[in-house]
C-alpha positions in Angstrom: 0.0 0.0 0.0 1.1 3.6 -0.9 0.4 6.5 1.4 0.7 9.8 0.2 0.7 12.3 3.2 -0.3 15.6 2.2 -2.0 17.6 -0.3 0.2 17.7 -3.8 -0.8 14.6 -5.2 0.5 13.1 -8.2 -2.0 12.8 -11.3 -0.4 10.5 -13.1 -0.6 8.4 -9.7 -4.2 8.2 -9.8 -4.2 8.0 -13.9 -7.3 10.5 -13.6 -6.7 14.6 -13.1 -10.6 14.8 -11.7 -10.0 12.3 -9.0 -7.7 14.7 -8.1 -9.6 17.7 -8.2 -12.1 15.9 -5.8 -11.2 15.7 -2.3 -9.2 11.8 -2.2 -8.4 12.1 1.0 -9.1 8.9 3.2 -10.2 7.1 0.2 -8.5 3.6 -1.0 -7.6 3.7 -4.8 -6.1 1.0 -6.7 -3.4 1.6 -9.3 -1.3 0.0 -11.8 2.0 1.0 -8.7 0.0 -0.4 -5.5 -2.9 -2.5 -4.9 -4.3 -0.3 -2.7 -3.7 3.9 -2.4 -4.6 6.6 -0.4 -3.9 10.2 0.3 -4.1 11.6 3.9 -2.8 15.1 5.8 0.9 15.7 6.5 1.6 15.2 9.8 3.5 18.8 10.2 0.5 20.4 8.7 -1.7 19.0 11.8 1.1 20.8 13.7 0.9 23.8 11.8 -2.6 24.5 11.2 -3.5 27.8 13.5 -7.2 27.0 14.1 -7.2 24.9 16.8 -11.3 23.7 15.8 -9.3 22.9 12.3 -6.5 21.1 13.7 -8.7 19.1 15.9 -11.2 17.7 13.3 -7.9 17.4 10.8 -6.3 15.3 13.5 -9.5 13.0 13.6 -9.2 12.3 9.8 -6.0 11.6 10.1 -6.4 9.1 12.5 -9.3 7.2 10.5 -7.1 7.5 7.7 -4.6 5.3 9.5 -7.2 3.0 10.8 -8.1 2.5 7.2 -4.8 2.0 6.1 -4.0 -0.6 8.8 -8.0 -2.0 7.8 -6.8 -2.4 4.3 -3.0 -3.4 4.6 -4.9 -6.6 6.6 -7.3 -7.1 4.2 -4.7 -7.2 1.2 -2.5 -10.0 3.8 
């Protein structure tokens, strides 16, 4: 599995520019590099982020991101 931490990603990654104009974040894509992909937040921009409501509810995604990673990486075996 291939995590991409933070917001510039690659559109040849996903093969399709509008999956990339849409908000990937926390979903699982499959691609022709990894069976399974997803984009999440970069942990220094948790860190950085000055609204602390902001941060907070980024921080949750973040988290359910990883749960979802570690969900799929078991699935995959």
């Amino acid at each position: 599995m291939c995590l991409w931490r933070g917001w510039r990603v690659p559109p040849a990654f996903l093969e399709l520019a509008e999956k990339v104009a849409c908000h990937c974040r926390g979903q699982v894509f499959e691609t022709p590099w990894a069976e399974a992909w997803m984009a999440t937040f970069h942990p220094s921009a948790l860190l950085r982020m000055p609204d602390e409501r902001a941060r907070v509810k980024a921080r949750r995604h973040f988290e359910e991101d990883l749960r979802k990673v570690a969900d799929t990486l078991r699935s995959l075996g």
